[in-house]
SEFIMAR-49304 format. One record per residue (C-alpha): residue number from 1; residue in three letters; x, y, z. Coordinates in nm, 3 decimals. Layout:
% SEFIMAR-49304
<atom nr="NUM" rest="ALA" xx="X" yy="Y" zz="Z"/>
...
This chain:
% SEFIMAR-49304
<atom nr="1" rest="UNK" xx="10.357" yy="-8.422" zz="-13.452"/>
<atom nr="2" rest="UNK" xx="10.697" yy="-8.570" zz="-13.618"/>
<atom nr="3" rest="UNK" xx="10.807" yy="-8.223" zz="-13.658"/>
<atom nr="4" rest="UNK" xx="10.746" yy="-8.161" zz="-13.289"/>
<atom nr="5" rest="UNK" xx="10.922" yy="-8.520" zz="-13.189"/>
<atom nr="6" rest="UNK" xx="11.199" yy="-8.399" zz="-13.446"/>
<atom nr="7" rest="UNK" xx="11.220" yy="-8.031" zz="-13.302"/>
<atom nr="8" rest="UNK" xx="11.198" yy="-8.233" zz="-12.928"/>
<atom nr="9" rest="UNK" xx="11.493" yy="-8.434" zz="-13.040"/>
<atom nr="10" rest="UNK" xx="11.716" yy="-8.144" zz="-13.171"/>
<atom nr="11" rest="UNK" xx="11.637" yy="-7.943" zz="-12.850"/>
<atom nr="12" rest="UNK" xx="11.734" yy="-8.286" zz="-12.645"/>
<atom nr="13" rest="UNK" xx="12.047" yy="-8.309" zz="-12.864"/>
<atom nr="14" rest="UNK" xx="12.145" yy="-7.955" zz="-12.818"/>
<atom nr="15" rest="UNK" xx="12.077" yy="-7.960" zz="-12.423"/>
<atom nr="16" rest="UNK" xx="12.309" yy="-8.289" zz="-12.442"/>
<atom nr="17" rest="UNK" xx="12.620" yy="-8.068" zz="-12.602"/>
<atom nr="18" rest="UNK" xx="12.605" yy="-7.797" zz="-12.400"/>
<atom nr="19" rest="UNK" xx="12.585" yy="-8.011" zz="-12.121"/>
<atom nr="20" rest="UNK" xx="12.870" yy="-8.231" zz="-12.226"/>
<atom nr="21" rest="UNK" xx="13.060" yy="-7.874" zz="-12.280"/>
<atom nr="22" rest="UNK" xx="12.963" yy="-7.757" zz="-11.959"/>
<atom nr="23" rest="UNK" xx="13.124" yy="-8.050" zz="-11.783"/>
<atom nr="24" rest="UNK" xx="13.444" yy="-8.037" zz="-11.961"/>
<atom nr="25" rest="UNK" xx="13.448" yy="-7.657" zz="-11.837"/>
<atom nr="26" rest="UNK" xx="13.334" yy="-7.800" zz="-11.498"/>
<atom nr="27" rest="UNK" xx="13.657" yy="-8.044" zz="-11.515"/>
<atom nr="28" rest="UNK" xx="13.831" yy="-7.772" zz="-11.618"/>
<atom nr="29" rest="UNK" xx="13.713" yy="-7.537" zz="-11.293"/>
<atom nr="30" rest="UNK" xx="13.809" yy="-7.812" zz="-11.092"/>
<atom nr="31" rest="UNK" xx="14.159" yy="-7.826" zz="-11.258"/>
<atom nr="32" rest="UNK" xx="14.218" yy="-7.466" zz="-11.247"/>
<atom nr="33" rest="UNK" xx="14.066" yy="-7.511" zz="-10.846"/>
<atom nr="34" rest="UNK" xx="14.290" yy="-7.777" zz="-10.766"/>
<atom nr="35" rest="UNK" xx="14.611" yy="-7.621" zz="-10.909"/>
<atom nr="36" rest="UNK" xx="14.497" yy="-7.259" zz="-10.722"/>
<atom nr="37" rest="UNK" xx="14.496" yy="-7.436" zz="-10.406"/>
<atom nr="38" rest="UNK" xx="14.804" yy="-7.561" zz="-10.430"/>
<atom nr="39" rest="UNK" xx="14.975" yy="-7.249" zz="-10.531"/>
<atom nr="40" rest="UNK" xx="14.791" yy="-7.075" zz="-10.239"/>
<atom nr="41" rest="UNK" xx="14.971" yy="-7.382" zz="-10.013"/>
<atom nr="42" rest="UNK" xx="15.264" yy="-7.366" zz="-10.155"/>
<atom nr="43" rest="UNK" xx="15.242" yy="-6.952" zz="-10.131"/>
<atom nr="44" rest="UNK" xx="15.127" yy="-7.016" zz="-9.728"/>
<atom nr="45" rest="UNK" xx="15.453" yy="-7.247" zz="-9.655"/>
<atom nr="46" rest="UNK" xx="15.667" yy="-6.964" zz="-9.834"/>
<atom nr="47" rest="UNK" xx="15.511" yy="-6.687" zz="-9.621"/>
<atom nr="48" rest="UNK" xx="15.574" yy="-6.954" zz="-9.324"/>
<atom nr="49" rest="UNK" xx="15.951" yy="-7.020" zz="-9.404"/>
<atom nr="50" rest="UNK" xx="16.003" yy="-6.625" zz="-9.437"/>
<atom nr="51" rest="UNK" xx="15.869" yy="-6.496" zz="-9.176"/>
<atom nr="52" rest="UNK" xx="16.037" yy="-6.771" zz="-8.946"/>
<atom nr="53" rest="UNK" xx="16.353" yy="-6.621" zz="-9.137"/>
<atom nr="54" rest="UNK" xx="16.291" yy="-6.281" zz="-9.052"/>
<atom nr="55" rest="UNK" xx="16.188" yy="-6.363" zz="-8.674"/>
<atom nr="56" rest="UNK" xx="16.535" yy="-6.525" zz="-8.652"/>
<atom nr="57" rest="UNK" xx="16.755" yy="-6.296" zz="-8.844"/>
<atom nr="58" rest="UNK" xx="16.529" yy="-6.019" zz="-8.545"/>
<atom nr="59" rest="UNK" xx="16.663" yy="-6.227" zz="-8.333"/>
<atom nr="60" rest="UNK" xx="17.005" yy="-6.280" zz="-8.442"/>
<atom nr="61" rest="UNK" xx="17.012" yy="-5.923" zz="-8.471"/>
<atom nr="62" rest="UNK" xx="16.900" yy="-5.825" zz="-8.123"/>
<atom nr="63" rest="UNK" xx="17.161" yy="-6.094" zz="-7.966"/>
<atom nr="64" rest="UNK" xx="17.426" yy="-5.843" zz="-8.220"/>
<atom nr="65" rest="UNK" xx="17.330" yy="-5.534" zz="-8.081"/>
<atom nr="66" rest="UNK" xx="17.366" yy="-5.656" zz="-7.725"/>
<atom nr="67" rest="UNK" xx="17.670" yy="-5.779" zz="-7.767"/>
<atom nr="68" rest="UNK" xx="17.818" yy="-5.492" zz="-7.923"/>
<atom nr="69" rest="UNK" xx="17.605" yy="-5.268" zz="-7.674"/>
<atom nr="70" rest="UNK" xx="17.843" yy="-5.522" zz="-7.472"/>
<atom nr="71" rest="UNK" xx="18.154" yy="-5.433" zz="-7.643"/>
<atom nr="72" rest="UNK" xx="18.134" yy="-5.092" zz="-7.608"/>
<atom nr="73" rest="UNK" xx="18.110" yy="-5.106" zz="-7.214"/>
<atom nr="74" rest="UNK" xx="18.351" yy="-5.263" zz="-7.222"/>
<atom nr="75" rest="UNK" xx="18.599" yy="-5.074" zz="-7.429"/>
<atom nr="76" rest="UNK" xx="18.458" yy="-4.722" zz="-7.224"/>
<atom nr="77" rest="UNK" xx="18.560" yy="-4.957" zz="-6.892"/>
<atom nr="78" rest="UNK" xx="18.922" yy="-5.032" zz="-7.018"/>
<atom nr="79" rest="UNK" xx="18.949" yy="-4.691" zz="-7.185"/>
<atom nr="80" rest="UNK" xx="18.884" yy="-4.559" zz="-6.827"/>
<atom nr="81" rest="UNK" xx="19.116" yy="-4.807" zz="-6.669"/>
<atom nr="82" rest="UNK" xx="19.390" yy="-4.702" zz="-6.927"/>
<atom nr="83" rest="UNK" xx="19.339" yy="-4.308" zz="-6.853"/>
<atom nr="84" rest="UNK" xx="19.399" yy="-4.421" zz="-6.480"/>
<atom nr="85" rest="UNK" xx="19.688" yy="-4.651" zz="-6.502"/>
<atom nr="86" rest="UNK" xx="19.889" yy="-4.408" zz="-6.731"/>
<atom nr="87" rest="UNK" xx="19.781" yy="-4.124" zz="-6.467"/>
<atom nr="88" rest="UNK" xx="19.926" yy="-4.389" zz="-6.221"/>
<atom nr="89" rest="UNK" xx="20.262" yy="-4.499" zz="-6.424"/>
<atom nr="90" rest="UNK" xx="20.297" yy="-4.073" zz="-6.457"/>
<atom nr="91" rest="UNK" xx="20.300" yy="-4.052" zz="-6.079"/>
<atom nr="92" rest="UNK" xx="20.492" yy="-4.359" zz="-5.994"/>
<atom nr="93" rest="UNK" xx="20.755" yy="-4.229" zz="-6.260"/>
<atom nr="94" rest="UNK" xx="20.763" yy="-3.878" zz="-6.083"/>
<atom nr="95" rest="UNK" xx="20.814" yy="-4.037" zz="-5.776"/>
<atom nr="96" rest="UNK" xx="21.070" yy="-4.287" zz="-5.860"/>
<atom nr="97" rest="UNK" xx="21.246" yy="-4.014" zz="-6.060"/>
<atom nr="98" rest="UNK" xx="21.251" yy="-3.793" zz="-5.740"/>
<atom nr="99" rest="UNK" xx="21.372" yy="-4.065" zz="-5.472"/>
<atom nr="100" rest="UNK" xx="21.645" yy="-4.147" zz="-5.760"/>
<atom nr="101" rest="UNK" xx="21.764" yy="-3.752" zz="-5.786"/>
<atom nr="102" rest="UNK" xx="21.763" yy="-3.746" zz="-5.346"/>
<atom nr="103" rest="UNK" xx="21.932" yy="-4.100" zz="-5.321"/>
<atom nr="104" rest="UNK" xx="22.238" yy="-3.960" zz="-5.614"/>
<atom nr="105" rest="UNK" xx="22.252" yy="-3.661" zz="-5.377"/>
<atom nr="106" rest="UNK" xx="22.285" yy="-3.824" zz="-5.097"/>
<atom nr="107" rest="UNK" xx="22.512" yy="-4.031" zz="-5.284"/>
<atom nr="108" rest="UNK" xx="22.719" yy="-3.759" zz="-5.415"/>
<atom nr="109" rest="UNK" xx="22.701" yy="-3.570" zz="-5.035"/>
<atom nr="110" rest="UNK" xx="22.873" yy="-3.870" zz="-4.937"/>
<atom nr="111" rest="UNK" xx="23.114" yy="-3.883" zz="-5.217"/>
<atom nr="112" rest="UNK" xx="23.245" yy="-3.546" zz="-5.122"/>
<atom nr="113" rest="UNK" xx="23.237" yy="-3.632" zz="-4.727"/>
<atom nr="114" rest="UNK" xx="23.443" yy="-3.932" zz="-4.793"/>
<atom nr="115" rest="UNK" xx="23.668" yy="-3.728" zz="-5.043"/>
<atom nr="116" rest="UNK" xx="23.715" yy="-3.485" zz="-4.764"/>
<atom nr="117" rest="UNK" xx="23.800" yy="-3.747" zz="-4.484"/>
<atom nr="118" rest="UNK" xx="24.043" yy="-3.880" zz="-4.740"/>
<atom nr="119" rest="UNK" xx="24.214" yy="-3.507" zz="-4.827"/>
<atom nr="120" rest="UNK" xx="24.254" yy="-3.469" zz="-4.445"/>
<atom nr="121" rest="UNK" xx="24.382" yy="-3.812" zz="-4.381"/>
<atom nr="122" rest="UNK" xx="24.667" yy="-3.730" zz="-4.644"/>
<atom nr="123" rest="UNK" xx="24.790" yy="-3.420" zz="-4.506"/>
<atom nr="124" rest="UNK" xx="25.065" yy="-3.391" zz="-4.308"/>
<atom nr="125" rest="UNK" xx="24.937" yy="-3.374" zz="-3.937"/>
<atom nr="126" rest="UNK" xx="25.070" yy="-3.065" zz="-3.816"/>
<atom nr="127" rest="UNK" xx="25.184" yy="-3.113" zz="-3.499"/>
<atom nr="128" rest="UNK" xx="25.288" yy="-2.868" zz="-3.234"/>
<atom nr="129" rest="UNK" xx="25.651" yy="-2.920" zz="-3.310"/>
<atom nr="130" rest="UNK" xx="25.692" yy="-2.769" zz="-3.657"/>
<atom nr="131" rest="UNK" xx="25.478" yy="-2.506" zz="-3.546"/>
């Protein structure tokens, strides 16, 4: 009967390691537990920041491509307007260039009409006498 108290005993004292052992690895598991979660928290409020950078950098990158969707309206528009005001300086030129060339001959007409008046003022007026 010793034998079996002393083979009771050794079982008892076994049972008593492993289950001293088995809550260290329990403290362990709750370590390793404890630091996982707060890797996967710190892992959520990186996915979190990032993806509330990449919906603003969308964003900033839609308001881009409007405006230079913006831009280039605009630059066809002025392009356009330039085409039409050079078409229009062209024609005003031409214009202004003829009206110039009638007014100098009208000018010149007038020259020689006055030149003439002058020529016959000059003569001698033949009279009927030295005829």
């Amino acid at each position: 009967m010793a034998a079996h108290i002393a083979d009771l005993e050794r079982q008892i004292s076994v049972l008593n390691n492993q289950k001293r052992k088995a809550e260290v690895d329990v403290a362990g598991l709750r370590e390793s537990l404890e630091e996982f979660e707060a890797q996967a928290h710190s892992a959520e409020d990186k996915v979190k920041r990032h993806a509330d950078m990449v919906s603003k950098l969308q964003s900033d990158l839609t308001r881009e491509a409007d405006a230079r969707s913006n831009i280039e309206r605009q630059n066809a528009k002025l392009n356009s307007d330039i085409f039409t005001l050079n078409a229009r300086v062209e024609e005003v030129e031409a214009s202004a260039r003829s009206a110039a060339k009638n007014k100098i001959s009208q000018l010149e007409m007038r020259i020689r009409q006055l030149e003439n008046d002058c020529t016959a003022e000059l003569r001698p007026v033949e009279t009927p006498s030295t005829l």
